[in-house]
C-alpha positions, 0 to 999 in steps of 0.5 A: 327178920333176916338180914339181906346183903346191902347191894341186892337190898339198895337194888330193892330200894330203886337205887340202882340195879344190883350191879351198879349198886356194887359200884357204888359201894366200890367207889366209897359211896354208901353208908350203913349207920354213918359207917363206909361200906366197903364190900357188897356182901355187907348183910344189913337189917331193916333198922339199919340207916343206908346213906348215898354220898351222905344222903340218907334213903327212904325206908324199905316199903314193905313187898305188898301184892293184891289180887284184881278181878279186871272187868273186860272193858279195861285196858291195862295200862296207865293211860291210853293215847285213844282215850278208853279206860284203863284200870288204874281209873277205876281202882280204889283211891286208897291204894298206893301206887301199884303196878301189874304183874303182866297184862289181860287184854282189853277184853278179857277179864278175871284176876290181875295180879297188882304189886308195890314192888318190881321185883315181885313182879319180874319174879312172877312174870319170869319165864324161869319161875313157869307159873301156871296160868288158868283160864275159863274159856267160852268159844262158839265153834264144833270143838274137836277134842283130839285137837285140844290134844294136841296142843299139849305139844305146843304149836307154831303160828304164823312163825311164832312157837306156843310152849306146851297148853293144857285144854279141857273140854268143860261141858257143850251149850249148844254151839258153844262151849267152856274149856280150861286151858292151862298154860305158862307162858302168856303170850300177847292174844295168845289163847285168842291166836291158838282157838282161831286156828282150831276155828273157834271163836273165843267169846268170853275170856277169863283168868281164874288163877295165876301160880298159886293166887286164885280169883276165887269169888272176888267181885269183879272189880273188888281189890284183896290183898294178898296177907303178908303171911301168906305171901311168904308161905306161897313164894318162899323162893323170893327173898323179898317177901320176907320183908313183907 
């Protein structure tokens, strides 16, 4: 297993963010193996003992992500000051503490990505890294086609600009219809925002892949982790998947 320079591996660690972690290792404050570090480029392993101001820190936990199907009906966050159900409720009693890689409305479902790790989950949220995200879409409403088009280009609402979105028309059911949208960006009620301006009304929302990860069959509710092999095969751009 590589090793990692020490000030990004204690920022890994929660110490601190990297660059008051390389003030740290300035002010003689950290220790590798009761040794004084004295550089932030120091590379250390995952044997080696780190100490600040002589107390020693808490094993790396390995980088761990699980694909959610969120059921609609859930909000995603900790706790709701009005009382209504929250993912972190219903998720399985034996996983360790998680957090989410971005967030699905009240209302929408499908996959949510969960991580033990932070910076896994700023990686993936960053707009630097342009992830695809996939949704299934049913709207009630006449779809015009060349208006799905257009949004290829992107469009401003209300002020605020939409990156470019993907729509496919996937098939019609009377009054209603299935598309595909495909978009990078994710902004708050966004799909929800750009129908209504092409007057139609989503009534059933679903995210069904977010970069490489997919919802595939996953029962909804059910909890998968993601293999360790497979996370280092799918991001190979993050450095702290390796330590997975």
């Amino acid at each position: 297993m590589e090793k990692q320079r020490i000030a990004k591996v204690l920022a890994r660690m929660g110490v601190a963010s990297r660059r008051e972690c390389e003030r740290l290792i300035a002010d003689r404050r950290i220790t590798v193996n009761g040794a004084l570090v004295t550089h932030p480029a120091t590379l250390v392993g995952p044997d080696d003992s780190l100490a600040l101001d002589g107390r020693w820190l808490a094993a790396r936990e390995p980088v761990r992500l699980w694909r959610y199907h969120k059921p609609a009906g859930l909000l995603t966050t900790a706790r709701d000051p009005q009382g209504r159900p929250t993912i972190f409720a219903h998720l399985p009693k034996n996983l360790p503490r998680v957090i989410s890689v971005g967030r699905l409305d009240y209302d929408t479902e499908g996959l949510l990505l969960l991580t033990n790790d932070g910076a896994l989950a700023r990686y993936l949220e960053h707009p630097a890294q342009a992830l695809v995200r996939i949704y299934r879409v049913r709207v009630h409403g006449p779809v015009d086609t060349a208006a799905l088009a257009t949004l290829a280009d992107g469009v401003t609402l209300e002020g605020l600009h939409y990156r470019p979105i993907e729509a496919h028309l996937d098939r019609r059911i009377g009054s209603n219809a299935w598309l595909t949208l495909s978009l990078r960006e994710g902004k708050n009620r966004e799909i929800r925002r750009v129908m209504q301006a092409l007057r139609l009304q989503v009534t059933r929302l679903i995210r069904v892949a977010y970069g490489p990860f997919e919802l595939a069959r996953l029962p909804r509710g059910a909890v998968a982790e993601v293999a360790p092999d497979d996370l280092r095969r799918l991001l190979p751009d993050f450095g702290p998947a390796s330590r997975a």
